[in-house]
C-alpha positions as CSV (number, residue, x, y, z in Angstrom):
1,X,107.6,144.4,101.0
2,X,104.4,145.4,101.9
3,X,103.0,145.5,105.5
4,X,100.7,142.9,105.7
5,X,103.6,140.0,105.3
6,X,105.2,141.4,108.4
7,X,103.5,139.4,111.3
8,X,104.6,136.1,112.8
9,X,101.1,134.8,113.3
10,X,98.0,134.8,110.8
11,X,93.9,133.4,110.8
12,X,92.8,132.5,107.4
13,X,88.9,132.1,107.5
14,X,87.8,130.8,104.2
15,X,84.2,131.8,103.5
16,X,81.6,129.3,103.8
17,X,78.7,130.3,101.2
18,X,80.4,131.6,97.9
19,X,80.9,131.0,94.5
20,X,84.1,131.5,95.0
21,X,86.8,131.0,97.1
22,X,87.3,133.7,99.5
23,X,89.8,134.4,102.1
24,X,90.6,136.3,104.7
25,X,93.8,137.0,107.0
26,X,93.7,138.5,110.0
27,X,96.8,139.8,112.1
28,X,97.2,138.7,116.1
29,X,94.9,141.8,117.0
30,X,92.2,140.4,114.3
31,X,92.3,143.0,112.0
32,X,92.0,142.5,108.8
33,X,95.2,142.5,106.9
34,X,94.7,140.7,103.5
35,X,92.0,139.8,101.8
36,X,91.6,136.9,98.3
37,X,89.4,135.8,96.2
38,X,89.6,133.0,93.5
39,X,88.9,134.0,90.2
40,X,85.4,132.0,88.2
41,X,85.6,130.5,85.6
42,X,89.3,130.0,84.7
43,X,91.3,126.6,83.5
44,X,93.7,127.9,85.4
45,X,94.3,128.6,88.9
46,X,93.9,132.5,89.3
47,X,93.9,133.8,92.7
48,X,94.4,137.8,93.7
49,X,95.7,138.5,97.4
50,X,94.5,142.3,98.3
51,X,95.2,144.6,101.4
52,X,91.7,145.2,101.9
53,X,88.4,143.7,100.4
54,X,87.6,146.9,98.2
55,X,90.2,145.5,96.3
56,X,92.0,148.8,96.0
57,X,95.8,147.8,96.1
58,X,96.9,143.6,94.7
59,X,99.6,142.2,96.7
60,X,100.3,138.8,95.4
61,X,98.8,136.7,92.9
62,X,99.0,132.9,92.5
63,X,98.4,131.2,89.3
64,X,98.7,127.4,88.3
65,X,101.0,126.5,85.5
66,X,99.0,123.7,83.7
67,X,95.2,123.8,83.3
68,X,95.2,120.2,84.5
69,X,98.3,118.6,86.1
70,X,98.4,115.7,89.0
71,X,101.7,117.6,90.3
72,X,100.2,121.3,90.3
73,X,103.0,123.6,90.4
74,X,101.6,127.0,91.6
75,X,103.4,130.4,91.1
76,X,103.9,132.8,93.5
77,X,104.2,136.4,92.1
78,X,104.7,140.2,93.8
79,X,102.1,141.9,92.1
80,X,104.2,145.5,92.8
81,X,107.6,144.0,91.3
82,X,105.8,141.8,88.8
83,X,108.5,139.5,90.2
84,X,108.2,135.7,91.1
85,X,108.4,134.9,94.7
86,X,108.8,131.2,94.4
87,X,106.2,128.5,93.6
88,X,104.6,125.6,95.5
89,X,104.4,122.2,93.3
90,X,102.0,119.3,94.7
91,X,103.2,115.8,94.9
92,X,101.2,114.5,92.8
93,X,101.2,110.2,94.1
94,X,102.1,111.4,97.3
95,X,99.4,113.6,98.4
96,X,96.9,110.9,97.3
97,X,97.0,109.3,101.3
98,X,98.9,112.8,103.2
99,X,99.3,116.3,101.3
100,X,103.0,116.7,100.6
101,X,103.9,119.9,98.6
102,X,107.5,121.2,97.5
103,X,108.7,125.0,97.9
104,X,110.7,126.2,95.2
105,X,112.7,129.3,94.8
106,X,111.9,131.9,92.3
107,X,114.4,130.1,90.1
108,X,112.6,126.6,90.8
109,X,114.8,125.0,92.9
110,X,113.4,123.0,95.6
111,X,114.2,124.9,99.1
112,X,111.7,123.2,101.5
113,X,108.8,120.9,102.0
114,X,104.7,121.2,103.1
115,X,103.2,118.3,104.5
116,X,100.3,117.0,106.5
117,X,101.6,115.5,110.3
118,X,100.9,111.7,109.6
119,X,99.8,109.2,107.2
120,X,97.9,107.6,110.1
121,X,95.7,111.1,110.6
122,X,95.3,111.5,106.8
123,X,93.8,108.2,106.0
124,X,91.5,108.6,109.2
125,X,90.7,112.1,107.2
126,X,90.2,111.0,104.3
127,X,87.7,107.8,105.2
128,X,86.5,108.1,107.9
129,X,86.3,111.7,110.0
130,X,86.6,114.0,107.1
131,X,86.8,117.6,109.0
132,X,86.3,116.7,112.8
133,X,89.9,115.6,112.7
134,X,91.3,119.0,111.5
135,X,94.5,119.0,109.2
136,X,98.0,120.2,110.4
137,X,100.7,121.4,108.5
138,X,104.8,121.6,109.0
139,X,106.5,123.8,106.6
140,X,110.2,123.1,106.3
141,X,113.0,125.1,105.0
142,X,116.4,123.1,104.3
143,X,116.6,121.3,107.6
144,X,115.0,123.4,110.0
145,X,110.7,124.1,110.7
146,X,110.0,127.1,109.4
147,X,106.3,127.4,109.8
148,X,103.1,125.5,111.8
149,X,99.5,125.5,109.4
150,X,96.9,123.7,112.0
151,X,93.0,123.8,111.2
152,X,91.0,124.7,113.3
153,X,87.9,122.7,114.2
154,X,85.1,124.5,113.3
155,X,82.2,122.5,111.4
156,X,80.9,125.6,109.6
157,X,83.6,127.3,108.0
158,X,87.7,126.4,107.3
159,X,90.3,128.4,109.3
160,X,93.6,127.9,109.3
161,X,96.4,129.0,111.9
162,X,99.6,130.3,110.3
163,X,102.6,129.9,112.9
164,X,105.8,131.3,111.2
165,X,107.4,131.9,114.8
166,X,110.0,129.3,114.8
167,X,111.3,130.9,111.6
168,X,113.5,133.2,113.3
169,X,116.5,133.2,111.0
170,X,113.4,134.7,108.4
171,X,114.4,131.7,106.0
172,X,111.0,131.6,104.7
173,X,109.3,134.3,102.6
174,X,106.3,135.1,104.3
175,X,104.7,135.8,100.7
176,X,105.2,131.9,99.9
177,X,104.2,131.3,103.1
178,X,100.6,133.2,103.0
179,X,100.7,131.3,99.4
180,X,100.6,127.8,100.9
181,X,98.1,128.4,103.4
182,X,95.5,129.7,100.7
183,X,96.0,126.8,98.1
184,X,95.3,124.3,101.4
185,X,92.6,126.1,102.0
186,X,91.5,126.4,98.2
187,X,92.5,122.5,97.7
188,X,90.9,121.3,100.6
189,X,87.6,123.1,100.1
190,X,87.7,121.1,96.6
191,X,88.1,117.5,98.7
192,X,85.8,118.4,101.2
């Protein structure tokens, strides 16, 4: 596995001006470490994970199933092995009041679960204080947390703490893990 999915904490910064989406990651010592871009024009979710923003090695890439589905199901593939890593499928009812997403397997069985902290703090979200009440995230794996996705507040431009810390038993793949953190930041750019 490459490199870049080696660290315990990340900062996604999703540009603010662009016609696409565009993200960066940045390691504890804020140095650049991946670098993604959404892909114009496409029915379907297409969206490239690099090591650098020349673009010169593709890491992951995450692509929707359906061109238009209520319960998205992303994949997660390792652009090196042309394998799947697992896939992230949106609850479709569910995230209409709190985002709720499931983590599947590369064989699509359902391993853990994404979702925002309370229903209370996403309705005030989503009615009244739209980004100055920033979004967190748990990540769980079987029974256990496995990783912490908190916004931060900054009116001007979405960043997004990963926390895989508490995953010290490595149950999580850090791959699906970077995954999740860029659709949130992809979806939520969309709601805002």
């Amino acid at each position: 596995m490459h490199s870049a999915f080696q660290h315990n904490h990340y900062l996604l910064k999703r540009q603010a001006i662009a016609l696409t989406g565009k993200f960066r990651f940045y390691d504890p010592a804020g140095n650049l470490v991946m670098f993604s871009q959404q892909k114009m024009f496409k029915l379907r979710e297409d969206i490239r994970v690099y090591a650098d923003e020349a673009k010169t090695q593709e890491l992951l890439y995450i692509q929707a199933r359906q061109i238009i589905d209520f319960s998205a199901a992303y994949d997660v593939i390792d652009s090196a092995s042309g394998q799947k890593v697992g896939a992230l499928r949106r609850k479709g009812l569910r995230s209409m009041l709190r985002d709720e997403w499931e983590v599947l397997d590369a064989s699509d069985r359902v391993i853990g679960v994404l979702f925002e902290d309370s229903v209370g703090l996403a309705i005030l979200r989503r009615l009244l204080l739209g980004s100055l009440l920033p979004q967190n995230y748990d990540l769980i794996i079987g029974d256990q947390r496995a990783a912490d996705l908190k916004q931060r507040f900054n009116p001007f431009r979405y960043e997004l703490d990963l926390d895989f810390s508490m995953d010290t038993a490595n149950r999580l793949d850090r791959r699906l893990g970077i995954a999740a953190g860029i659709l949130l930041a992809a979806i939520e750019g969309r709601q805002s």
